[in-house]
VEXGUTOR-718870 format. One record per residue (C-alpha): residue number from 1; residue in three letters; x, y, z. Coordinates in steps of 0.05 Angstrom, whole numbers, m for minus. Each point is the difference from the previous one (the first is absolute). Layout:
BEGIN
   nr  rest       X       Y       Z
  NUM   ALA       X       Y       Z
...
This chain:
BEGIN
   nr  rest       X       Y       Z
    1   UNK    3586   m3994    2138
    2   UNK     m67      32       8
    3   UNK     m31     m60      24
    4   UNK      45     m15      51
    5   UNK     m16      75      30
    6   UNK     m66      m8      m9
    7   UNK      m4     m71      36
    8   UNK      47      23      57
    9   UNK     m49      64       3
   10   UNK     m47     m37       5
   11   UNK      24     m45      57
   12   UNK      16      52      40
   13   UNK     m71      33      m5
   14   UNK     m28     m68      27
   15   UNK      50     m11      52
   16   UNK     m15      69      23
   17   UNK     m73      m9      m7
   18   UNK       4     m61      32
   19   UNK      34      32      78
   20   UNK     m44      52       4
   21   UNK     m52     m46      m4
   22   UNK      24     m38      58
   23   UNK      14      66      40
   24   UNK     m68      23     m12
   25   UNK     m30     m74      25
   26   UNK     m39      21      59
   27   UNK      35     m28      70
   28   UNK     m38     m64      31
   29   UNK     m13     m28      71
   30   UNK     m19     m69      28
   31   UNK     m73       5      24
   32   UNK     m26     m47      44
   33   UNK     m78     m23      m2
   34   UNK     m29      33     m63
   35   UNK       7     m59     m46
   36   UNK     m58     m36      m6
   37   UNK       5     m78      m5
   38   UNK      48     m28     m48
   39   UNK      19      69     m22
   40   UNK      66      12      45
   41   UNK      70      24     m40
   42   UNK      36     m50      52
   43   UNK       8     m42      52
   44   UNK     m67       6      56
   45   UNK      24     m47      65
   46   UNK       4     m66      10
   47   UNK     m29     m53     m52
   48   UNK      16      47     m63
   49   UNK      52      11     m49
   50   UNK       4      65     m32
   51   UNK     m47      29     m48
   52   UNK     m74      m7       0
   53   UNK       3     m51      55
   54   UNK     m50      40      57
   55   UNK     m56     m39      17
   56   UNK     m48      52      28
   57   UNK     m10      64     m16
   58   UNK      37      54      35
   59   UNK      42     m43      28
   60   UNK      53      34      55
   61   UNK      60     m32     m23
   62   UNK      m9      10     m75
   63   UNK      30      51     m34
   64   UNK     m13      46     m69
   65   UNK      41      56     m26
   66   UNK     m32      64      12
   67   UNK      27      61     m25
   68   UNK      40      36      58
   69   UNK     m35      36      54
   70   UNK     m70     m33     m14
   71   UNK      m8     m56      42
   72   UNK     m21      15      64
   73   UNK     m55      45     m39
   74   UNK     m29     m60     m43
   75   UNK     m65     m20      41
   76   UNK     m27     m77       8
   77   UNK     m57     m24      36
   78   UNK      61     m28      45
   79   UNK      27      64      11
   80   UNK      52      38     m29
   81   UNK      69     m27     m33
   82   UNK      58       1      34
   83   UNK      78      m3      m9
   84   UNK       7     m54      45
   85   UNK     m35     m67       5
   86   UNK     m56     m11      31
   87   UNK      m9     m67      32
């Protein structure tokens, strides 16, 4: 029976481990115009998909995950990121 403890103990311990983790994941934002070409997380206008699909860099309509409450800091020759697209 001590194995059976020990394994459920040890479930436990990772399921616990496991949602703090995912608690202490930092909160994200869409930014729009900091990826550079073929380095967006999704969708950038019309003509692309998803995922590495920009075509220029900086590109107003192409989004990355930022970590919340950077984006309108992060600084490209085309200006600043925004939450919003930029057409």
């Amino acid at each position: 029976m001590k194995i059976t403890h020990a394994a459920l103990a040890a479930a436990i311990a990772i399921g616990a481990s496991t949602a703090v983790s995912a608690a202490d994941a930092p909160q994200m934002e869409k930014c729009y115009g900091v990826a550079k070409a073929g380095k967006n997380d999704c969708k950038a206008g019309a003509g692309t998909s998803c995922a590495g699909t920009s075509r220029v860099d900086y590109q107003g309509d192409a989004w990355k995950l930022v970590k919340a409450g950077t984006c309108t800091h992060i600084r490209t020759p085309k200006g600043f990121g925004s939450l919003t697209p930029r057409t």
